[in-house]
C-alpha positions as CSV (number, residue, x, y, z in Angstrom):
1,X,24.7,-47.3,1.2
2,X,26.8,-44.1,2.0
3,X,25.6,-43.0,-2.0
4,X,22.3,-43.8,-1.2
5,X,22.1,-41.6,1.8
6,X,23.4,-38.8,0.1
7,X,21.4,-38.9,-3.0
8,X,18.3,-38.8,-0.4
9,X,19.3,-35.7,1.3
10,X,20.0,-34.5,-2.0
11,X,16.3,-34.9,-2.9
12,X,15.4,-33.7,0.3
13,X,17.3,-30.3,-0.1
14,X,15.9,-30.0,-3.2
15,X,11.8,-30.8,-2.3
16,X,12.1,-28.5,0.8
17,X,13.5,-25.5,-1.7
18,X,10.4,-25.7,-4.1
19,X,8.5,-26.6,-1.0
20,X,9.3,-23.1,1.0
21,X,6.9,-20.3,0.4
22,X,7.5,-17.1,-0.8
23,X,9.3,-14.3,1.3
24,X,6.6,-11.6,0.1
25,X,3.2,-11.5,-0.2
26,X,1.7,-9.4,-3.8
27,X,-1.4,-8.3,-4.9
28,X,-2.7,-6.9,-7.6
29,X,-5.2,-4.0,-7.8
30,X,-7.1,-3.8,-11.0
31,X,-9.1,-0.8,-12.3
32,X,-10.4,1.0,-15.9
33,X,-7.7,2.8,-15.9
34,X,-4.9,-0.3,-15.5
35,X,-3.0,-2.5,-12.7
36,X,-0.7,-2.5,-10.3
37,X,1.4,-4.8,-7.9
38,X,2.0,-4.1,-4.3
39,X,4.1,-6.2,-2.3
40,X,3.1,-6.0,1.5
41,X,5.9,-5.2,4.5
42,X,6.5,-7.9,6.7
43,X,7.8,-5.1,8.2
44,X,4.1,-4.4,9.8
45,X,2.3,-8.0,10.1
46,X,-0.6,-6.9,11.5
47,X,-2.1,-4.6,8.5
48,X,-0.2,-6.8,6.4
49,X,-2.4,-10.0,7.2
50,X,-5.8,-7.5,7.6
51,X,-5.3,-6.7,4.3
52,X,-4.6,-10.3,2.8
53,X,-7.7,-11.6,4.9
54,X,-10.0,-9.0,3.3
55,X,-8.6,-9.3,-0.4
56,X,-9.5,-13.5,0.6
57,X,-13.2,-12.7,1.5
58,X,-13.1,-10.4,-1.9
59,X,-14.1,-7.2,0.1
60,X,-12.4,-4.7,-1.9
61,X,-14.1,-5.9,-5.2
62,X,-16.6,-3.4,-6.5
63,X,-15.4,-0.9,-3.8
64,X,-14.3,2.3,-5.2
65,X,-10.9,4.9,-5.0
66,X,-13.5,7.6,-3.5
67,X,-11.1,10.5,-3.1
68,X,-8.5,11.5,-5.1
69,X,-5.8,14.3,-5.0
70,X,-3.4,15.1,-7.6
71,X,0.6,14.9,-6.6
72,X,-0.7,13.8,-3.5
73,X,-2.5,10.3,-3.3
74,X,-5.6,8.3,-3.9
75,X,-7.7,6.5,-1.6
76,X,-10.4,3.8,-1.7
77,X,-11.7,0.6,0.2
78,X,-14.8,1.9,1.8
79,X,-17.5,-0.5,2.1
80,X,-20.2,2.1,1.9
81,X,-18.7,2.8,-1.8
82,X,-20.2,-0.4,-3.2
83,X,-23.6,0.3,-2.1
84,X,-25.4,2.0,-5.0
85,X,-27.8,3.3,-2.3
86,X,-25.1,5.4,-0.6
87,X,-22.7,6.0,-3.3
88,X,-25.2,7.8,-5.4
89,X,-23.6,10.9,-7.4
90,X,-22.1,13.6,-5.4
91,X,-22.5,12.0,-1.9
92,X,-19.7,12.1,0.6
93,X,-17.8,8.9,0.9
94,X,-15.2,8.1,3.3
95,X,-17.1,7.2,6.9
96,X,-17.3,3.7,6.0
97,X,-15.5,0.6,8.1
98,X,-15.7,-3.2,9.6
99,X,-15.9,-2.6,12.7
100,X,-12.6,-2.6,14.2
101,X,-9.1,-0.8,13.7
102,X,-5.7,-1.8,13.6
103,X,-2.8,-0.5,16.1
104,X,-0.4,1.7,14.4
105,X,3.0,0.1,13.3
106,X,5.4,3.0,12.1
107,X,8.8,1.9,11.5
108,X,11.9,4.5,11.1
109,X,12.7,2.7,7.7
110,X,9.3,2.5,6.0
111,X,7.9,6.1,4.9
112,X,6.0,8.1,2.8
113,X,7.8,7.5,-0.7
114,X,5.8,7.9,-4.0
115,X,4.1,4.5,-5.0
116,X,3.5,3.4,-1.0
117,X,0.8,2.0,-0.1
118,X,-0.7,3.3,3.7
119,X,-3.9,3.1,6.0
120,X,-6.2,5.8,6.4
121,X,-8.0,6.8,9.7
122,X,-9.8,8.9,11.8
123,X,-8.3,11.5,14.3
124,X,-8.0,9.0,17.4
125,X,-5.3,9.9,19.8
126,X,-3.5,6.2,19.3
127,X,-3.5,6.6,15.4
128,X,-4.5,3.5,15.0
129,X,-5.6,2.7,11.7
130,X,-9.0,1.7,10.1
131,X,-9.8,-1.8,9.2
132,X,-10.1,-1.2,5.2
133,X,-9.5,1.8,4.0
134,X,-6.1,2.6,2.4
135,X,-4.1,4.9,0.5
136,X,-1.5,4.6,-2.1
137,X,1.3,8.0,-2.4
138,X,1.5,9.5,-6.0
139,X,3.1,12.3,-4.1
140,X,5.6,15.2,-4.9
141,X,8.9,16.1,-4.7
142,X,10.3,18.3,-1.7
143,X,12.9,20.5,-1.4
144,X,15.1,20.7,1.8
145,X,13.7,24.3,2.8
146,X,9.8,22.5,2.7
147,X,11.2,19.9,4.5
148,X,13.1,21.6,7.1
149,X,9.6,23.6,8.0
150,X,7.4,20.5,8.1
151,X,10.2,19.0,10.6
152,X,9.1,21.8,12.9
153,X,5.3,22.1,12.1
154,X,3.6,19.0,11.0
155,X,6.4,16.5,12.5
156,X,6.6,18.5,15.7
157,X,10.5,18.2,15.6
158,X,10.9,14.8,14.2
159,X,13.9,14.8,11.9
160,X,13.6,13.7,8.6
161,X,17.4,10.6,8.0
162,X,19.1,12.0,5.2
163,X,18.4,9.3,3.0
164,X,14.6,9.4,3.1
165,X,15.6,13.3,2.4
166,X,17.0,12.3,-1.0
167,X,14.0,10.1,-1.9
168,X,11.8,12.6,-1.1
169,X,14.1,15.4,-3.5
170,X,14.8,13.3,-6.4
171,X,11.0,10.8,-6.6
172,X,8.8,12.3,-4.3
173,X,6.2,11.1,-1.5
174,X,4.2,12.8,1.0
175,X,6.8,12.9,4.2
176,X,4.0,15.3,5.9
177,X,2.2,12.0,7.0
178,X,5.2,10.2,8.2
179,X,5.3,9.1,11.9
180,X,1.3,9.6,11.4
181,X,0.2,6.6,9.3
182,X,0.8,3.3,8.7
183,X,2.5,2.3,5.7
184,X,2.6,-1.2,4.6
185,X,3.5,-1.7,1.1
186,X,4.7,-0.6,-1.9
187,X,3.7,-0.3,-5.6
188,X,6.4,-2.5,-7.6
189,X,4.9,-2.6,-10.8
190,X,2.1,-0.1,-12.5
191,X,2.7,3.0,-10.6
192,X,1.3,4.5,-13.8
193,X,-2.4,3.6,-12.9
194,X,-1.9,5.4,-9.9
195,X,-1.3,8.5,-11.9
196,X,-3.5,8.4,-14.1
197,X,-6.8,7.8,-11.1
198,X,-5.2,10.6,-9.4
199,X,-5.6,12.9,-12.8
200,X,-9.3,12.4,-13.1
201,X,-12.1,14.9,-12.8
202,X,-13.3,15.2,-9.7
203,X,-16.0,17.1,-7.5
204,X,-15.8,19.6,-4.6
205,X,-15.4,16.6,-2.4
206,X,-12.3,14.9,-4.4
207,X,-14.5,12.3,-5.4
208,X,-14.3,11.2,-9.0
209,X,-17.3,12.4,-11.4
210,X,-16.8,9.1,-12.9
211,X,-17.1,6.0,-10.7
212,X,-13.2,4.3,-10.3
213,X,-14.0,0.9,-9.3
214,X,-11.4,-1.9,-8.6
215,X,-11.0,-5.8,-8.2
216,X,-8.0,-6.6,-5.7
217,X,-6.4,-10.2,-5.6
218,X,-3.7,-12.1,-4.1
219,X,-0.9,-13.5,-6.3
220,X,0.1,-17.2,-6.6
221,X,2.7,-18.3,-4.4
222,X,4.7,-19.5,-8.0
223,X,4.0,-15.5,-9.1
224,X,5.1,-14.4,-5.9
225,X,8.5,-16.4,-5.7
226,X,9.0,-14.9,-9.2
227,X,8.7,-11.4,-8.3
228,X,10.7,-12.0,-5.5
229,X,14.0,-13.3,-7.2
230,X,13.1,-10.0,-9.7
231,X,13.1,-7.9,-6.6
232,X,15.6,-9.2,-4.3
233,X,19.2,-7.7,-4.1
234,X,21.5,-9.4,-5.8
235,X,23.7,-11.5,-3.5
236,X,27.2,-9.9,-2.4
């Protein structure tokens, strides 16, 4: 009986492992000019699950990445974009939404690094962020003398942690924007397309001659466990 009893919590170790989701939702954003995979912060639960409820209702498909600037970022996800009445050639996108925004959630230990992915919004005093439109950092690198003068212009005395410092030296990012919009994800596979969109020809607005359009969809739970043993620290 004893054998028994052990065999069965055994089995039930072993169906509640497989059973468990994963720790990190992915998606993947696809375009003409490739793919890449974004795992969302739990870090920020609120844009993360805005953003997994509108990739489930298929709202970013057909939308397009509407302003672009090199060593900077690209930026997409307004509605407006996918209407062929309003996204003619040469008009101004940007001042589309759904209707709602979402309160800011800056952390100390999620910033501006190349490859992030970040909400866009208006000037409102509470920063919150809109309801769709996003960003993803392609970004620069910055040496200490830039950074040192953004710490006491654009970051109004906000001191940059050392290690973000070093990021920002050796990869790159945009740490003008930190403390100012939300980031909630990161690029962890395909930073390349992101390079490339931002490369494009553009007009006087930043907006690509040529439409960039993109399809955005969540990963499988099974994909998502895999990318997450890929990703995860190895154990001490």
């Amino acid at each position: 009986m004893k054998k028994l009893f052990t065999t069965a919590l055994i089995l039930l170790a072993i169906t509640t492992a497989f059973a468990k989701g994963p720790k990190n939702q992915y998606v993947r954003i696809k375009t003409s000019y490739g793919s890449c995979i974004i795992r969302l912060y739990n870090e920020t639960p609120k844009h993360r699950d805005n953003f997994i409820k509108l990739v489930k209702k298929g709202f970013y498909n057909g939308t397009l990445f509407h302003r672009v600037i090199q060593n900077f970022m690209i930026q997409g996800g307004d509605p407006d974009s996918r209407d062929t009445a309003k996204a003619k050639p040469g008009a101004e996108l940007g001042n589309g939404d759904v209707g709602y925004t979402i309160p800011a959630e800056f952390r100390d230990s999620l910033f501006h690094k190349r490859g992030v992915l970040a909400a866009a919004r208006d000037d409102n005093p509470a920063k919150a962020s809109s309801g769709c439109q996003f960003y993803i950092v392609e970004g620069k690198r910055f040496t200490d003398g830039k950074m040192d003068t953004l710490e006491n212009t654009r970051l109004k005395g906000f001191k940059i942690p050392t290690w973000q410092r070093e990021y920002y030296k050796s990869v790159g990012g945009a740490p003008h924007l930190d403390h100012g919009y939300t980031v909630y994800g990161e690029v962890v596979s395909g930073i390349d397309m992101v390079d490339r969109i931002a490369a494009v020809k553009k007009d006087e607005k930043d907006r690509p001659v040529e439409n960039v359009a993109m399809t955005v969809e969540l990963l499988s739970n099974k994909e998502c466990k895999h990318l997450d043993e890929i990703l995860s620290p190895p154990a001490p």
